[in-house]
C-alpha positions in Angstrom: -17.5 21.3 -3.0 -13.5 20.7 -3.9 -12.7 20.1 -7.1 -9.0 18.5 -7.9 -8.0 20.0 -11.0 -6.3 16.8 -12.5 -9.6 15.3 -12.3 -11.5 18.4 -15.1 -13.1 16.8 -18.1 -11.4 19.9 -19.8 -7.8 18.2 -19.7 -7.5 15.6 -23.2 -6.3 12.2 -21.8 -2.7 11.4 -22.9 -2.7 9.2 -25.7 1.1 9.1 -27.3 1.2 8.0 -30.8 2.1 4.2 -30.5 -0.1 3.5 -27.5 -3.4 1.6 -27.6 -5.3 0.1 -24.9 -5.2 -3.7 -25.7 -8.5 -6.1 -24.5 -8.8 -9.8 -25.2 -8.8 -9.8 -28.9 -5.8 -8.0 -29.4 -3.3 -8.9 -26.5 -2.3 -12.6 -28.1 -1.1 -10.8 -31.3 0.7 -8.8 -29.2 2.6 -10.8 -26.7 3.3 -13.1 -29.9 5.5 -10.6 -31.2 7.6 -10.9 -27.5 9.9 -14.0 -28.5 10.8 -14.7 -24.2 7.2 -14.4 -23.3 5.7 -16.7 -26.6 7.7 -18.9 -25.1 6.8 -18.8 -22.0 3.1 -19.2 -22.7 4.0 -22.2 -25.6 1.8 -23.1 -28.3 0.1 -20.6 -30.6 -1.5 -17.5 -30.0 -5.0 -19.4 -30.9 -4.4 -21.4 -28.4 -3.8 -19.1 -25.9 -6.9 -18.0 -22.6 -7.0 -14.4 -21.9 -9.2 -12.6 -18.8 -9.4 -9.7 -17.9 -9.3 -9.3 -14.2 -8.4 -5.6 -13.0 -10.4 -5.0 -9.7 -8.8 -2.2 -8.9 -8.8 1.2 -9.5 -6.4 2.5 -12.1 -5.6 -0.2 -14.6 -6.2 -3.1 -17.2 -5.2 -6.7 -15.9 -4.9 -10.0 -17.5 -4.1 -13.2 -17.1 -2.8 -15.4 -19.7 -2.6 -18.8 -19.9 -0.8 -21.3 -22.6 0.0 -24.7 -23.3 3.4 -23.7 -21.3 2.5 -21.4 -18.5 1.1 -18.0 -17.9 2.2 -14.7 -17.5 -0.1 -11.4 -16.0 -0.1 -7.9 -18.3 -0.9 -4.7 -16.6 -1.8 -1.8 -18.6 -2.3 1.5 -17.6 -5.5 3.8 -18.9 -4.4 7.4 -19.6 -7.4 7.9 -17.0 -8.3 6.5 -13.6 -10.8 3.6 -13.9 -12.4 3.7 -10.8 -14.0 7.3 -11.8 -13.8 7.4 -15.7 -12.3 9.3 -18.3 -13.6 12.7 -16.3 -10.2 11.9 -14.4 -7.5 12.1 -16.6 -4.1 10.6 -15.2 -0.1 10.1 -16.8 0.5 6.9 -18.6 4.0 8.1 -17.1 2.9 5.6 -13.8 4.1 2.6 -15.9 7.1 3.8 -15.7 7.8 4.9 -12.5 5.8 1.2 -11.3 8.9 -0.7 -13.6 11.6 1.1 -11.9 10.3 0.7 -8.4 10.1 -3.0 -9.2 13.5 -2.9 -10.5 14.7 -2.0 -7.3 12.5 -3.7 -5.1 14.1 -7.0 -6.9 17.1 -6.0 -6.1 16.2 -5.4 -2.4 13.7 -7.9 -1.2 14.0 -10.5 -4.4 11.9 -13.1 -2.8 8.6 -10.7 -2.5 8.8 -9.1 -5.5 7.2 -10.9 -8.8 9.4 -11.1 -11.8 9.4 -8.8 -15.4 9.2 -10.6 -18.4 9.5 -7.6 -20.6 8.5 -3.9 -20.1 6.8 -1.3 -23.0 7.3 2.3 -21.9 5.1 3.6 -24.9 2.5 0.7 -24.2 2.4 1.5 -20.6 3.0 -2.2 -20.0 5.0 -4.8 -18.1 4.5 -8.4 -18.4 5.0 -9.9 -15.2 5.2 -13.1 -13.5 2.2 -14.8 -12.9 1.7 -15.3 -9.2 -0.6 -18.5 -8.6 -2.1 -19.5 -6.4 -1.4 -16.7 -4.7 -4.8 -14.6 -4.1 -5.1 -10.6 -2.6 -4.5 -10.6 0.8 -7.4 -8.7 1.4 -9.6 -11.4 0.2 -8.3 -13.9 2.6 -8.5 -11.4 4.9 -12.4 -11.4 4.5 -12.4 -15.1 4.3 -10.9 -15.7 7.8 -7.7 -17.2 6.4 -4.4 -17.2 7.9 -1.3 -16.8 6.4 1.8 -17.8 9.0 4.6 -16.1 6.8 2.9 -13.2 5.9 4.5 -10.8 8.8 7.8 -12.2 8.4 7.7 -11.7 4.7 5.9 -8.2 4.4 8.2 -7.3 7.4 11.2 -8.4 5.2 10.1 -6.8 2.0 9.7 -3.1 3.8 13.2 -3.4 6.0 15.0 -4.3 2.9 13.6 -1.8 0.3 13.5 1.3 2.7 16.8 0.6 4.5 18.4 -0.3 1.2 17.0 2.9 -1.0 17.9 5.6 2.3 20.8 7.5 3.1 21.7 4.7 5.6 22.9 2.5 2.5 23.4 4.9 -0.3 26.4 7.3 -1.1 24.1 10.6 -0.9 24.6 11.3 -4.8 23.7 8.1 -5.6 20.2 9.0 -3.8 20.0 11.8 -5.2 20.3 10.4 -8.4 17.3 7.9 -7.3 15.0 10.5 -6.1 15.4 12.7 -9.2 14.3 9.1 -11.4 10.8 9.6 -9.5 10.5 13.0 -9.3 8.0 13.3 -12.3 5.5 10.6 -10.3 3.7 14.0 -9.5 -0.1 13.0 -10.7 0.1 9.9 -8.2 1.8 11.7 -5.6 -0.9 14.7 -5.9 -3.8 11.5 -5.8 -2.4 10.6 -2.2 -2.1 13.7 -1.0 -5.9 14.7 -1.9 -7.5 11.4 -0.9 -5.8 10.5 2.4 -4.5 14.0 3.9 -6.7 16.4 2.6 -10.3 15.2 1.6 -11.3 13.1 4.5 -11.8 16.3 6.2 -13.7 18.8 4.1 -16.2 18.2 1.5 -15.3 16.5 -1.4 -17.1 15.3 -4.6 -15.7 11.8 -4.3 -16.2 11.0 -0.7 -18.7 8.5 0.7 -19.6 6.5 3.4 -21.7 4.6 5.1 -24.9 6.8 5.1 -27.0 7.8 7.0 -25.9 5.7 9.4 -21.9 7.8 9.5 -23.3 10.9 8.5 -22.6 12.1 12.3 -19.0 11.2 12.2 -17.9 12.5 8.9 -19.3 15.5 9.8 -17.0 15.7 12.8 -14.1 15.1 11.0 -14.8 17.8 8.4 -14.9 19.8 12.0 -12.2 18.7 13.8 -9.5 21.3 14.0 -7.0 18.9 16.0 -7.5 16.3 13.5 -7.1 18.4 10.9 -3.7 19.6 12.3 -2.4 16.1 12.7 -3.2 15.4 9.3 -1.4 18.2 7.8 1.7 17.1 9.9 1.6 14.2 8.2 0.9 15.7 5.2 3.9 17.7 5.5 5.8 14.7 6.1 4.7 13.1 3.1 5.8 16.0 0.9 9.0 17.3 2.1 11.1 13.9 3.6 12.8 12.1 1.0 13.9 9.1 3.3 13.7 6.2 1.0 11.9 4.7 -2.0 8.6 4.2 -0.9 6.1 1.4 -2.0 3.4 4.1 -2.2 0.0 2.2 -1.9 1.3 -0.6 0.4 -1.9 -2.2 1.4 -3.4 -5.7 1.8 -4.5 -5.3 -1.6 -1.7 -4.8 -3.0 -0.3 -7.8 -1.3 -0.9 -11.4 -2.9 -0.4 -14.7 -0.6 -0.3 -18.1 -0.1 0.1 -20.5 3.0 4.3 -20.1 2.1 5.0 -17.2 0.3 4.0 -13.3 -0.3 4.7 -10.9 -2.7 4.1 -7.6 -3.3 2.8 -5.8 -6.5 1.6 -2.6 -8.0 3.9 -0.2 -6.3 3.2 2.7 -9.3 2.9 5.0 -6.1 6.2 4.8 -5.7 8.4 8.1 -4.9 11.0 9.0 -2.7 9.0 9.7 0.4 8.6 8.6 4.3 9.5 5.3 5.3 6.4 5.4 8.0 3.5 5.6 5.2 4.7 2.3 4.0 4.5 0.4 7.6 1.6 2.5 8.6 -0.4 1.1 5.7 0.4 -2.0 6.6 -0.9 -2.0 9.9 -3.5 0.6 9.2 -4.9 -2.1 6.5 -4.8 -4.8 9.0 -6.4 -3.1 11.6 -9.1 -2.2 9.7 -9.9 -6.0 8.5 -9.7 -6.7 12.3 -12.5 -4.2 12.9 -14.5 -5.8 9.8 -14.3 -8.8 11.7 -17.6 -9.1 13.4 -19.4 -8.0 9.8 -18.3 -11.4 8.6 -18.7 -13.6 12.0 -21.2 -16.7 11.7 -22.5 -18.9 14.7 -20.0 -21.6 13.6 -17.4 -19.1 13.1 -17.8 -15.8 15.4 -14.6 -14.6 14.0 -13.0 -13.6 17.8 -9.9 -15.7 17.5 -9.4 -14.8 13.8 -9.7 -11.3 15.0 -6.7 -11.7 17.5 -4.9 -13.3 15.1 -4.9 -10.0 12.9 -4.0 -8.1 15.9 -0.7 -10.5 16.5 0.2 -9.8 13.0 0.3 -6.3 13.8 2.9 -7.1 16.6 4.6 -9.6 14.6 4.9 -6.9 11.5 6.0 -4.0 13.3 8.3 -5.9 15.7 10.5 -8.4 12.8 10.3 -5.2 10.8 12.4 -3.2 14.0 14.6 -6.6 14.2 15.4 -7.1 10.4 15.7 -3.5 9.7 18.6 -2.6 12.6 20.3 -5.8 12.1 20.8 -4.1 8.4 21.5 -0.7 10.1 24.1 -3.0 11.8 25.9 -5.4 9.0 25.4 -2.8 5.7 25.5 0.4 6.6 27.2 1.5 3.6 25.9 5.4 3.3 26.5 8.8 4.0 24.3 9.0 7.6 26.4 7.9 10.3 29.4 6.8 9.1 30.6 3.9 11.3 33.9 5.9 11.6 32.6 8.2 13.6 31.1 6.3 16.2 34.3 3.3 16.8 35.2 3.9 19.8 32.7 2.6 23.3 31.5 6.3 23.5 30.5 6.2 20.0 28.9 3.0 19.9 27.0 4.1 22.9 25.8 7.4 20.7 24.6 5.3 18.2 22.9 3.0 20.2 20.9 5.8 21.2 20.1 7.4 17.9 19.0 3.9 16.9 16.5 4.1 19.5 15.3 7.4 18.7 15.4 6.7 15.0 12.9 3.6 15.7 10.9 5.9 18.0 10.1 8.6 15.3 9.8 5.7 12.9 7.1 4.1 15.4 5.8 7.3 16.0 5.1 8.3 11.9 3.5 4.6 11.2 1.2 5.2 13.6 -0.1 8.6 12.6 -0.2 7.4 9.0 -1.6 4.1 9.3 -4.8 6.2 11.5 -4.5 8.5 7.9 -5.1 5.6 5.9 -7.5 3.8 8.0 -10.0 7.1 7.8 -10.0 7.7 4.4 -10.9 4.4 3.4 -13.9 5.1 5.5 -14.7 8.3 4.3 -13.2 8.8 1.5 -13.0 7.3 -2.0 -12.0 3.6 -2.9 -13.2 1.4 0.7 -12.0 -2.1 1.2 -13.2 -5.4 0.6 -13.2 -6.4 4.3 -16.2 -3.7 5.2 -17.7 -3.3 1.8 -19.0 -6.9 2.0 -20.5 -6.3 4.8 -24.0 -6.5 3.9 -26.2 -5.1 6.9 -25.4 -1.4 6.6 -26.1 -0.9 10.7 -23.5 -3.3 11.3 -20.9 -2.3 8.1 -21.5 1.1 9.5 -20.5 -0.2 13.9 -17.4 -1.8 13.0 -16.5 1.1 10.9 -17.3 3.7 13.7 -15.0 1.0 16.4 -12.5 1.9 13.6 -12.8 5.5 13.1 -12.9 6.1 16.7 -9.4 5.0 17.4 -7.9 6.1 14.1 -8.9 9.5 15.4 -7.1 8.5 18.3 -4.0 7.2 16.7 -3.7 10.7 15.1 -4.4 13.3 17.6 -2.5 11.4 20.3 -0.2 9.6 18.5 3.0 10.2 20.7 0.8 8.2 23.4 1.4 5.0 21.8 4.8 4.2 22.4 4.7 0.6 21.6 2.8 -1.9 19.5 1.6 -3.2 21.9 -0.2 0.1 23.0 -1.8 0.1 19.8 -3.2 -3.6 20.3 -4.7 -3.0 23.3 -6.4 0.2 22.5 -7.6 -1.6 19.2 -8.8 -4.8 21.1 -10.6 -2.2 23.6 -12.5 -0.1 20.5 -13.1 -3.5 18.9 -14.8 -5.1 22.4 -18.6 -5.5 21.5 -18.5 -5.0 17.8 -19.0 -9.3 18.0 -22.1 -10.9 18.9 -23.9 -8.2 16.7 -25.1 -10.0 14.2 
């Protein structure tokens, strides 16, 4: 059995003089004593409605409410929540999650919430409270649709990875960015475990669907070609310092309404691929598609919802290749490619092709890391809403084989998918006969 060593219940949690973890009782006192956000929230602390609602796995969340207005306070634990205090982890996240919003705001304004005011020894950033926005993955389980989504996620990942990569930036001026996040080590070792590495061995923190998966994740834990895609990856993940990453850019991590999306808790963030982002995207949504059927009624047999999700897919990937080249186009202001160097009609025919192949290799990475994502959130720790709900475990436990199937797929033979729409097809063939199960 692996053990991660960041996770030994010999290491003390980090608890810096100055920091206490707040709860109901004391955060009004507290964000009293913060002039712009009193304000914000109006009337008197007394007066004020805190909750609590964290559902994930790292951190304190609340929501408060005033006479005014509201405002949401994320705090992070000097441990991981989802496991307990056995798992010790940074406070140092906080600050890497303020700067990475920092300059997603000044990328992609219109996705990214809005800081009210930032405590590096509290580990703590007030933020703008998004309502009525809810997690995307809840709608997701729901059957809702959300027509700007793909524009808007597609917008948010063009402008933040163009805009942080050598494409934009002078190359000291990245440099200078990468060495900001180069202490984000503990979240970046998390990532590297979870998704690359313990999917495929035996690990205390795995689980799945059992007995019913027991087959399959023995397979994996087998599967030398799966495990040498995965280390690829893996590789790519620790030495390619393209852009500023979001980190953990799944559907839960996105909130939503019919007109707008933003995009939150990016304390992942590190100079890294520009693929993991865009695969997790699409990983994430293909994985609700296959959860489908778990959550299909007679009035509602979820088939057309299920295509929907599959167009987002094309729509995400495809306004992500549009937005992102027409940047490559107008504001390439960094030190890869000069324009200079390609002016003349041979030039401009040389970049045309490196375009292409850049978007190729780009395709090519999302892919294999969206299959990476999609099989550890099978097998590994920390599932998703979409299949957990699921409450017949033989038919939780079918959709998630549809999906494991061609995530193994998508990462042994990713170079076969050359286009989105190979992926939808393949993922609308594994999915045929997961519906009328139930």
């Amino acid at each position: 059995m692996t053990l991660d060593p960041n996770k030994s219940r010999n290491r003390p949690l980090e608890t810096p003089a100055g920091y206490r973890a707040l709860d109901d009782v004391g955060l009004p006192a507290y964000l009293a004593a913060i002039p712009n956000v009193a304000d914000k929230l109006g009337g008197a602390p007394a007066e004020w409605q805190v909750r609590e609602v964290g559902d994930g796995n790292l951190n304190l969340v609340f929501i408060v409410t005033g006479p005014r207005g509201g405002v949401a306070v994320k705090q992070a634990l000097p441990y991981v929540r989802l496991v307990g205090e056995s798992w010790p982890l940074p406070l140092s996240r906080a600050f890497f999650e303020h700067e990475a919003l920092v300059a997603q705001a000044a990328a992609a304004p219109a996705q990214t919430p809005a800081i009210h005011h930032h405590d590096a020894e509290m580990a703590l950033t007030v933020m703008e409270l998004l309502r009525p926005h809810v997690i995307m993955r809840k709608g997701l389980a729901a059957g809702i649709r959300y027509p700007k989504f793909a524009h808007d996620v597609a917008h948010f990942m063009a402008h933040t990875l163009f805009h942080t990569s050598d494409l934009a930036l002078p190359a000291a001026e990245k440099k200078r960015r990468i060495a900001v996040f180069c202490g984000n080590t503990a979240l970046c070792k998390i990532t590297e475990d979870l998704i690359f590495t313990d999917p495929y061995r035996v690990a205390e923190l795995n689980h799945w669907t059992s007995p019913q998966l027991d087959g399959i994740a023995a397979e994996f834990r087998a599967d030398t070609a799966a495990k040498a895609a995965v280390s690829e990856l893996k590789g790519r993940f620790l030495i390619h310092a393209e852009a500023m990453i979001h980190g953990d850019l799944h559907t839960g991590s996105i909130m939503v309404t019919a007109t707008e999306t933003k995009v939150i808790d990016p304390e992942f963030a590190f100079y890294g691929p520009m693929g993991f982002d865009i695969g997790a995207v699409i990983g994430n949504l293909l994985l609700a598609f296959f959860a489908q059927p778990g959550h299909a009624t007679a009035a509602d047999p979820r088939e057309d919802y299920g295509r929907w999700i599959l167009d987002q897919v094309t729509q995400v990937w495809t306004k992500f290749e549009g937005i992102f080249l027409g940047l490559w186009r107008d504001d390439a202001t960094g030190d890869l490619y000069p324009a200079d160097l390609f002016a003349d009609p041979a030039g401009q025919a040389a970049l045309r092709r490196v375009k292409a192949d850049y978007m190729e290799r780009l395709f090519s990475d999302s892919i294999g890391f969206a299959a990476a994502k999609m099989i550890r959130r099978i097998l590994g720790l920390a599932h998703i809403e979409e299949l957990e709900t699921i409450a017949d475990a033989d038919l939780r436990a079918d959709c998630e084989m549809r999906a494991l199937r061609l995530a193994r797929d998508m990462l042994v033979n990713r170079g076969a998918y050359r286009r989105i729409g190979d992926l939808t097809a393949a993922a609308a063939t594994h999915g045929r006969g997961g519906y009328g199960k139930k």
